[in-house]
C-alpha positions in Angstrom: 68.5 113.2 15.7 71.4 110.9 17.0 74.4 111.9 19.4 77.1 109.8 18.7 80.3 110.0 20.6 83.6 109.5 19.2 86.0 106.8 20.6 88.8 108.8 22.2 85.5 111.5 23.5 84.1 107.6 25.1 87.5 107.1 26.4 88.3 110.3 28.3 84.3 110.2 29.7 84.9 106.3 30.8 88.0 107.9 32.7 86.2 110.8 33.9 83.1 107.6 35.4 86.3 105.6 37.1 87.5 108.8 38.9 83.8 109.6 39.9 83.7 106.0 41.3 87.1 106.1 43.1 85.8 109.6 44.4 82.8 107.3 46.1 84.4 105.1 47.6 86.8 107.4 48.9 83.7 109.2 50.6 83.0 106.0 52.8 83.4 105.2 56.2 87.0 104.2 55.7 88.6 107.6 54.4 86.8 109.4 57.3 87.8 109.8 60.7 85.4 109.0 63.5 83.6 112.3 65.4 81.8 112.0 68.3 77.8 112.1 67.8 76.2 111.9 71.2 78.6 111.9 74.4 78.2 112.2 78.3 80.4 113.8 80.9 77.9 114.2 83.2 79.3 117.2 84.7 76.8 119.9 86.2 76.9 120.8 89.7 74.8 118.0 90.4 75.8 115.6 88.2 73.4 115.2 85.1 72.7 112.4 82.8 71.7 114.5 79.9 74.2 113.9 77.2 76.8 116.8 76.7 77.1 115.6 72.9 73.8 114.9 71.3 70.8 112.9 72.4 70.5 109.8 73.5 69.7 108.0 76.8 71.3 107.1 80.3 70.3 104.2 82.8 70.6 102.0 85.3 69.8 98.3 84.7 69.3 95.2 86.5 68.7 97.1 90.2 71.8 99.6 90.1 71.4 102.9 91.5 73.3 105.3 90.3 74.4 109.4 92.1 77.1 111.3 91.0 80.6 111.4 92.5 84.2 113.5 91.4 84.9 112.7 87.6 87.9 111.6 86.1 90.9 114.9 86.2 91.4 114.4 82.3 87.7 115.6 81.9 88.4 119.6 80.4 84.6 120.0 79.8 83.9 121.2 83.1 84.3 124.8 83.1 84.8 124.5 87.1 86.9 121.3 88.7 83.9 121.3 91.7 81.4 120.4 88.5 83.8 117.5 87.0 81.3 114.6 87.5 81.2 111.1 86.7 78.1 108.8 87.3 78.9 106.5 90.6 77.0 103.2 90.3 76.3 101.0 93.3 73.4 97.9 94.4 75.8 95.1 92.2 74.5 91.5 92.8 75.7 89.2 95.7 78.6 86.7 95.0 77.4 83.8 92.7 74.3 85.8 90.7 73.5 88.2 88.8 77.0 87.9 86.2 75.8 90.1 83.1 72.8 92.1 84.5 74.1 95.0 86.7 75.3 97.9 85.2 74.1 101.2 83.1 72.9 101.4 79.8 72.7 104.4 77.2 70.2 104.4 74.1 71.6 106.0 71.1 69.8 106.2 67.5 73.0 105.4 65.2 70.5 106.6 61.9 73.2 108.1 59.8 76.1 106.6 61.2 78.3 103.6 60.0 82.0 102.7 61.3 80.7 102.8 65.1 83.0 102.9 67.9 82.6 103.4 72.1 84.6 104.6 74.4 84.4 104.9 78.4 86.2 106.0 81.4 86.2 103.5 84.6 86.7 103.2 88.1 86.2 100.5 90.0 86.3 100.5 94.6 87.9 97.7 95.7 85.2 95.3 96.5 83.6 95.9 93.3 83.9 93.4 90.5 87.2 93.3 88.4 85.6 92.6 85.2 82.8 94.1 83.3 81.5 93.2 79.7 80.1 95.7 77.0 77.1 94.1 75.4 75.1 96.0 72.3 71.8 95.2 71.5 70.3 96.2 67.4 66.6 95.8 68.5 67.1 97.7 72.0 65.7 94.4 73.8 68.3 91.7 73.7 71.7 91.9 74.4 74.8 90.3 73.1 78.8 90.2 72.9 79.1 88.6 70.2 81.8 89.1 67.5 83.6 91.2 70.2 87.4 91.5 70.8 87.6 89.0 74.1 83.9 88.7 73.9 83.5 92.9 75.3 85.7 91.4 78.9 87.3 94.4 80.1 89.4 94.2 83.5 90.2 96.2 85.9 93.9 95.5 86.0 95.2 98.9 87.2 93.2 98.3 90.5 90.8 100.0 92.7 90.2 103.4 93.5 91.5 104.6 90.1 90.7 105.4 86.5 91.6 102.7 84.4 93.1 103.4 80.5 90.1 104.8 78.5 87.5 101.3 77.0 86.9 101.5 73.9 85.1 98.9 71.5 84.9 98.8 67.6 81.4 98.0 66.6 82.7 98.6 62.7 82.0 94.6 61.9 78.6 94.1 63.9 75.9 93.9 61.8 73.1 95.7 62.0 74.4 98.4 64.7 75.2 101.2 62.2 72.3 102.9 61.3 70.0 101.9 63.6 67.3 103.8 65.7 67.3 101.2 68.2 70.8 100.5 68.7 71.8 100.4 72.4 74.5 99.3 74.9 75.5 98.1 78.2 78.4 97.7 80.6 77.1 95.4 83.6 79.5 93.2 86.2 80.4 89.6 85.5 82.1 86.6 86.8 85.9 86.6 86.5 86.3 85.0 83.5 85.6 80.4 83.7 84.1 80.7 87.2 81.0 81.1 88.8 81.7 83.8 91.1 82.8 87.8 91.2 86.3 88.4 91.8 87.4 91.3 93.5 88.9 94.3 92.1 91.7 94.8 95.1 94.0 92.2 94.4 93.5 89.5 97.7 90.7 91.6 98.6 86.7 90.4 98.5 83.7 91.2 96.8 81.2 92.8 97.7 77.8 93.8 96.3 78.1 97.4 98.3 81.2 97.6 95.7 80.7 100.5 93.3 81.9 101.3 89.6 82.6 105.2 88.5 81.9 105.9 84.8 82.8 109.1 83.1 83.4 110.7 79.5 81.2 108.1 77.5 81.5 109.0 73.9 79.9 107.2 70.7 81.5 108.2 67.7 81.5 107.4 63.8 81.1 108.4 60.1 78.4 109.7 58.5 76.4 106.8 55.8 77.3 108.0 52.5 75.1 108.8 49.6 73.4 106.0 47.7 76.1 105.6 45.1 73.5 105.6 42.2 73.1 108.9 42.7 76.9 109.6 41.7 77.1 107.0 39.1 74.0 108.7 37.5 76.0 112.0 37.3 78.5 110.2 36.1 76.5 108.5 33.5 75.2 112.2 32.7 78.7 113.3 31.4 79.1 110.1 29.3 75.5 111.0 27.3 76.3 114.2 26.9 80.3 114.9 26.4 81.6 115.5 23.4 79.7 113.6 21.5 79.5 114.2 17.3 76.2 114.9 15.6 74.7 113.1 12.7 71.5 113.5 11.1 
């Protein structure tokens, strides 16, 4: 026994395949907006650098040490102002070393996620360095900028002793950084941009390697991977065998 299907039956199923398609790739990263998927506003009355979004992982590199200190006023997770916290990082290098190496670092599994983005609160004192870089690492060893918007340079323009405008980086074109168990980031200090030395962030003012740098409401955000489109092609192709077809003997 053979199911044949008529011509104008074939043509209102190939329609019905195109909008299943369309529907696909309207599911993708693109027609989403992002949501947050692990976050930290280390509030607590004691600070805490469990995330208040997710999981994930919070640390100090290259020597920093890192206590807790008043968070930035447009925090509203913090049921009570005395628990607004942001994480206070201090130990930076000494003018001329060190550019790239100082800083914190959070771990966060991206498995499931595409269309990556981070975002940051920062506050720099006045001796501390007025330019950090965001670095990303896909094997949770070695670091990079690369393929960055101004190679992940961020400066501290609105100067010391306040909370800059929020950071925020689009990983959406790195390869390899969606999806990823390993995937990790950095913000550490470095040189003011074609010199070999820290500049300060107090305009006139000097460096310092007592300097510190505040960060607060450190979000990572995206859109969920979507389904292997096979598997809605194949219902797809499950309408066109079976719809309307004419029976012949």
């Amino acid at each position: 026994m053979i199911h044949v299907i008529s011509g104008s039956v074939a043509g209102k199923v190939a329609g019905v395949l195109a909008g299943a398609v369309l529907a696909l790739s309207a599911s993708g990263p693109q027609a989403t907006a992002g949501v947050q998927f692990a976050a930290w506003n280390f509030n607590g009355a004691q600070g805490t650098l469990e995330p208040s979004t997710g999981q994930g992982s919070a640390a100090t590199v290259g020597g920093t040490s890192g206590t807790f200190s008043a968070g930035d006023p447009t925090d509203d997770g913090s049921a009570k102002p005395a628990e607004n916290k942001a994480w206070n990082i201090a130990s930076f290098a000494a003018q001329g070393s060190g550019s790239g190496e100082r800083g914190v670092r959070f771990d966060v599994s991206t498995a499931g996620q595409g269309a990556l983005a981070v975002s940051w609160r920062e506050r720099h004192s006045n001796s501390a360095s007025r330019f950090v870089q965001f670095q990303y690492s896909i094997d949770g060893t070695t670091f990079s900028s690369a393929g960055l918007a101004n190679d992940g340079i961020f400066e501290a323009s609105l100067g010391g002793e306040v909370w800059q405008n929020q950071r925020t980086v689009d990983l959406s074109s790195i390869a390899g950084a969606a999806d990823n168990a390993k995937f990790a980031v950095r913000i550490v200090s470095v040189f003011a941009p074609g010199t070999t030395g820290y500049a300060a962030t107090a305009a006139g003012g000097n460096y310092s390697a007592a300097g510190t740098i505040r960060f607060d409401l450190v979000a990572f955000s995206g859109t969920p991977v979507p389904a292997p489109a096979a598997a809605g092609l194949g219902v797809a192709s499950g309408m066109l065998a079976l719809g309307g077809g004419r029976r012949r003997e």
